[in-house]
Structure formats: structure tokens, C-alpha cells
N, C-alpha and C positions, 0 to 999 in steps of 0.2 A: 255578744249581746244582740237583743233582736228591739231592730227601730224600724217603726212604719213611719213612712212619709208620704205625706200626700201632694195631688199633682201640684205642679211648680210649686213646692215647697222644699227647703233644706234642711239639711243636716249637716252637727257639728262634730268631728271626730276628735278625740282627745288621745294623743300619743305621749308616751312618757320616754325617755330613751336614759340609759343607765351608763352613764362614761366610766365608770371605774378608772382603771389606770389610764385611758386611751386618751390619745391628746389629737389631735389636726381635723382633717377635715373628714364626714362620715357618711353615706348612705343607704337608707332601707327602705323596702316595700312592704308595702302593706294590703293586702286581698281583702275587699268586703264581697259577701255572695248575694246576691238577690233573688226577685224570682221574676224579673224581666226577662220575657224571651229574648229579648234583642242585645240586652249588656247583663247576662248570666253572673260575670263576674267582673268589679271594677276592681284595677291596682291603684293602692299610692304611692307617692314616692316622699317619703320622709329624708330630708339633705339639711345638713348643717357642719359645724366646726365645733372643737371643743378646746377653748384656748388656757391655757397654762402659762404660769407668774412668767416660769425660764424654763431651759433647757439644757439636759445633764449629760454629757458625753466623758467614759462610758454611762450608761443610763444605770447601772447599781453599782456599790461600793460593795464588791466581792471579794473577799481574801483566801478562798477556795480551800485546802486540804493546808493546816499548818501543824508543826510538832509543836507536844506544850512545851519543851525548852526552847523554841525557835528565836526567842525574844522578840524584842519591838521588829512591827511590820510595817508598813507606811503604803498608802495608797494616792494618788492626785488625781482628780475630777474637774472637768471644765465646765462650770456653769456660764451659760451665758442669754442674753434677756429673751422674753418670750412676749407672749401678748397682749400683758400688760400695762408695757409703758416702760419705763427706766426703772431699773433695781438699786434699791440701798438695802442691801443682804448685811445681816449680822447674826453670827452661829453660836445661840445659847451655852453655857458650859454642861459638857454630858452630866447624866446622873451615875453611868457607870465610870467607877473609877478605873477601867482597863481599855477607856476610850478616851481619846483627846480628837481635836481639830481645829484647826487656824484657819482663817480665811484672806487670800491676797486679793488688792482689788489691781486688776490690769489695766481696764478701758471703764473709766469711770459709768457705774448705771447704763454697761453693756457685758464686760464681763471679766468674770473671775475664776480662781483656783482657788479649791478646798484642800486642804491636807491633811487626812484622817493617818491614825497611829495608831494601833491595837498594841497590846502586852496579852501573849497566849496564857491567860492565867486561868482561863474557864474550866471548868470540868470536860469529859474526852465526851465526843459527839458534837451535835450540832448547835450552834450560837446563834444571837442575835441580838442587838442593839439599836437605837435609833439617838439619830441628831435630827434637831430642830433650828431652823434659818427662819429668822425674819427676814422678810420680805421688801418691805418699803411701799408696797400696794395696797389699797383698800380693799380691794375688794378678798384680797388672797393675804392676811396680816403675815400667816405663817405654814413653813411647811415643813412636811415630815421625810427624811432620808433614813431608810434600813441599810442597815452593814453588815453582814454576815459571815460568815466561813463553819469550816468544819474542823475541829479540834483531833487528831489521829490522835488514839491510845495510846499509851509505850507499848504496848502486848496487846496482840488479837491474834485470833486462830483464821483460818479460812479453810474448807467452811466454815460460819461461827458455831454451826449444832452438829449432835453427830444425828445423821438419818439412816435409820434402820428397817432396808425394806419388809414388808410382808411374805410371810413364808416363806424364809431363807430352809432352802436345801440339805444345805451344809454351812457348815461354819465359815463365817467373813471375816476379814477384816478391814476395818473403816479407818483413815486415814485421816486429819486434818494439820494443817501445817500452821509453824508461830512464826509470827510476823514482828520483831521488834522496830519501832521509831528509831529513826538518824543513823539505822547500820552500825545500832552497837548490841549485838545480842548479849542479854544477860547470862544468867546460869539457871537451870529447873533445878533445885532441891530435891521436891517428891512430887509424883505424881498417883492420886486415887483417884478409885469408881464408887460410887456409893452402893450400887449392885453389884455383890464379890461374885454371880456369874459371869458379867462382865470386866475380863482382866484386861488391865492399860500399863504401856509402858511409852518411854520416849527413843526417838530413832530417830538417829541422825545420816543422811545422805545426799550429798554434792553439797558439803555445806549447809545446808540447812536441816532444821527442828522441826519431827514431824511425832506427833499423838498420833500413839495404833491400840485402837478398842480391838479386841477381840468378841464378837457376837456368834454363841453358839446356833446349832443349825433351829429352827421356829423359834427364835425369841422372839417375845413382843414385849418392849418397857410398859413398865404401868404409868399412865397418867397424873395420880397422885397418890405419893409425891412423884415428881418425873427424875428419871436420874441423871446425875451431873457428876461428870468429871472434874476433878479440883485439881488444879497446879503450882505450887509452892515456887516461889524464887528467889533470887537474892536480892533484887532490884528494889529499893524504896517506893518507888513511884509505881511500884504494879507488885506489890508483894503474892497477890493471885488472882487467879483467874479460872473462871468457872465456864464449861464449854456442857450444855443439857445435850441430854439422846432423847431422840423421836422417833416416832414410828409415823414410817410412811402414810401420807395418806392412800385412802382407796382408789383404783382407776375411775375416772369419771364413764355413767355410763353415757353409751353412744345413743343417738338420737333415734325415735322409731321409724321404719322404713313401711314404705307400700305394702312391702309383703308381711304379711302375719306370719308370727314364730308357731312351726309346726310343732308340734309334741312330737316324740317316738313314737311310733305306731300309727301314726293317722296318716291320712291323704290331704294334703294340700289341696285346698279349696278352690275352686276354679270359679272364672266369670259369669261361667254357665248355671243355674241352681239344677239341681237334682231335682230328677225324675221323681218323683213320687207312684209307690205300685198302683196299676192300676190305671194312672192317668197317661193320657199320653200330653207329650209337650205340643201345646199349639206354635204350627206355623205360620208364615206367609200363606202357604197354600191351602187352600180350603178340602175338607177328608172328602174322599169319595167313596160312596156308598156304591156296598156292591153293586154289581149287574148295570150300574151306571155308568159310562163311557166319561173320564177325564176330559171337563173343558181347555181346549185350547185359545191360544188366542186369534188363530186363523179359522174363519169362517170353511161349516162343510160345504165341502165342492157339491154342487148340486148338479144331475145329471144336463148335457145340454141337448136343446130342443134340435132335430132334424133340421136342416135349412135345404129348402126347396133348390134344385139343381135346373141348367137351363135345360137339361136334354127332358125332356116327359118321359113317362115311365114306356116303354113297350109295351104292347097292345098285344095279345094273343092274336092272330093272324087266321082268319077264318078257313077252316077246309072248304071245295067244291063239292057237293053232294055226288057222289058216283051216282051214273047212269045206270 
């Protein structure tokens, strides 16, 4: 924003500062430009604190990679007071029913342990739930705790896709390996391609389940529909599993350089421009016209003048007249 002020007069700047998760103490600068030759550019310095009800060690309730048979998980968090004043914490009853938490009070309205319980019963991938703590502070009534983890499949492939590069040669084949939960691998029944150029079967080596596509030499899947391998099991909890083929993408191109891409056939263009017939390229040096002698930068020697000698010239020496 542009603010004129005039002499000894002021101005008010207005900062806003966005704390999101951050909590303690914080500082930033801040550059106004002028057009004072003397103070071109002033800094500010924007310093303060961002204070929080309490304090949660560890700072998230994370239950990381769990099997969905794992059963009840349990987590314990130390909250303890922050800079508010003294806490009287009380921890709402979750809305999901596959979350529980109790709260102990240790050091009365300085600190406590929370003890959260998951039952894996979500769907396979990624979760998340939230507990809510009253507070006991005016100004902070209530706060919000996320809890999360990651639910592992009974069955997944690695890779999860099949990828088929561009312009295969010759025929490949693509491998991906099956991964069962808790170390108890099931049984595959059947395994299809929905594209019958692409033949699949299952292959077992050191112990483990591997999917082998066969991709003849240029195949490229089609987009839609895209094709997917299906795998039949005996397993209730994963009766099947679907693993799509993709086609590589393209190489990224590379960034342009100084030099310009020559065609076949042409000369590379140099720094110099071409002559044009007929003209000649101007130099530094000025042309010289025939019959003209090239100026140098040393003056002509001019011839030097005779300097008078002490002896006189010699006098012809007069004859005596004979008698």
C-alpha cells in the first residue's frame, strides 16, 4: 500500500500475524520502501508470544500403521498447564464409537494423563478422529485433540499399479509382489487381465507372491477403460483385489539452452551477423581511400633543420697572380 506523510507527521502500520498451530514466543520483520534518499528502506520488527490453555507431550496422538485384526490399541499423553492459569480439563464422550478416553488428574490444575483406545475397525487406509477437553479457562472454554493412524489392508500389491513403459522393444515382463497383514498369507484362487493381450499369472519365489503381466513388444493400455488385473482369494476380509496397468508417462522435456537447436543442414549461427554482398562490415578502423597513405597514430617525422657547427665553413684560398 502507498501512504504519503508529511513532514513530522506519522503513520500507523497495521500487522496481522496468523498463529495457527504455533504456540510460544515469535518474531518477524517487516520492510516499508520510501523514497527518502537517506532511509531508502525502513525494517520492523514485529515480536510477541502465542499462549496456549496447556501443553501436550507427545504433541499428537498417533497410532501409526495398525492391522484391522490388531484389536484395542491404547495410547497415554501428558498434558500439563500452559498460560492460562490452572486447568480443570474434562474429556467429552467421543462421537465415534471405535474411540474411548479417560482422563487422570496427577497434580491437581497442573497436570494430567489422557488415555486414549482405538478398536481397528475403520476401513483399510487412512483415519482420523477428534476428542474434545474442556478446559476450565475463559478465555480457551474448549479444545480440539486429532488422533490418527493408518489402517494396513489384509492384501496389497507393491507396486500398487502395473506401469508399462513407452515403446517396449520386446516383450516384458512386469512383476508386482502381494503383501498379506500379520504374516499369514491367504490362498489366490484366480488370477485375470481384462486385456486377453495381456496374460497374468501367479509366481511364487523365496517364499513369496508375486503377479507376472506379460506386455507384448509396443503395447500401450488404453485409457478408457484402463485395464485392471483381478485376484480372487479365499480370504474373507479381502476376497479381491484389483491392481490397474498404466502407461508410462512421457519424458519431461529439458529446459532451453543458449544455444539454438540447429536443423540438418544449416550452419550454426554465430555472434558475428553476416556479411551481406556487396557491403563490407564496418570496423574500428576508418577505410582508406586509394592513393591515400594510412593514418597512423605516430606523427610524420619531419625532416631536421641543419644546426650551425663551431668550425666555419672553409673559404676557397685565393691563388697569387703569376708574374
Amino acid at each position: 500500500m502507498d501512504r504519503t506523510i508529511a513532514p513530522g507527521q506519522s503513520e500507523e502500520v497495521k500487522v496481522t500475524v496468523t498463529t495457527g498451530r504455533r504456540s510460544g514466543p515469535f518474531s518477524r520483520t517487516i520492510s516499508a520502501t520510501t523514497n527518502d534518499a537517506e532511509h531508502h528502506k525502513v525494517t520492523l520488527t514485529c515480536a510477541g508470544a502465542v499462549l496456549v490453555p496447556f501443553q501436550m507431550k507427545p504433541s499428537a496422538v498417533s497410532f501409526g500403521q495398525l492391522s484391522p485384526d490388531a484389536g484395542p490399541q491404547q495410547k497415554t499423553v501428558t498434558i500439563t498447564r500452559g498460560d492460562g492459569g490452572p486447568l480443570a480439563l474434562e474429556v467429552l464422550p467421543p462421537s465415534d464409537p471405535n474411540l474411548r478416553a479417560s482422563l487422570r488428574e496427577i497434580e491437581p490444575g497442573e497436570r494430567y494423563e489422557l488415555d486414549v483406545e482405538v478398536t481397528p475397525h475403520w476401513s483399510k487406509g487412512s483415519w482420523r478422529a477428534n476428542l474434545i477437553l474442556k478446559t476450565g479457562l475463559a478465555e480457551v472454554p474448549q479444545e480440539k485433540i486429532t488422533v490418527h493412524g493408518y489402517i494396513v489392508p489384509r492384501l496389497r500389491a507393491v507396486p500398487t499399479r502395473f506401469t508399462v513403459p513407452r515403446g517396449l522393444p520386446a516383450e516384458r515382463e512386469l512383476r508386482a509382489r502381494l503383501l498379506w497383514s500379520d504374516n499369514r498369507p491367504g490362498q489366490t484362487l484366480e488370477v485375470t487381465s481384462s486385456d486377453p493381450n495381456t496374460p497374468v499369472r501367479i509366481e511364487e519365489r523365496n517364499e513369496q507372491q508375486y503377479v507376472v503381466l506379460s506386455v507384448p513388444a509396443g503395447y500401450e493400455p488404453p485409457v478408457n477403460p484402463r485395464p485392471v488385473v483381478t485376484l480372487k482369494t479365499d480370504d474373507p476380509d479381502a476376497p479381491t483385489l484389483d491392481i490397474p496397468v498404466w502407461l508410462a508417462r512421457p519424458p519431461r522435456t529439458t529446459r532451453a539452452t543458449s544455444r539454438p537447436f540447429i536443423r540438418p543442414g544449416l550452419r550454426r549461427s554465430t555472434s558475428r551477423p553476416a556479411a551481406r554482398p556487396g557491403l563490407h562490415r564496418p570496423t574500428s578502423r576508418p577505410a582508406i581511400r586509394p592513393g591515400l597513405r594510412r593514418p597512423t597514430s605516430q606523427p610524420a617525422v619531419r625532416p631536421k633543420p641543419l644546426r650551425p657547427t663551431s668550425r666555419p665553413a672553409a673559404r676557397p684560398t685565393p691563388t697569387k697572380p703569376e708574374d
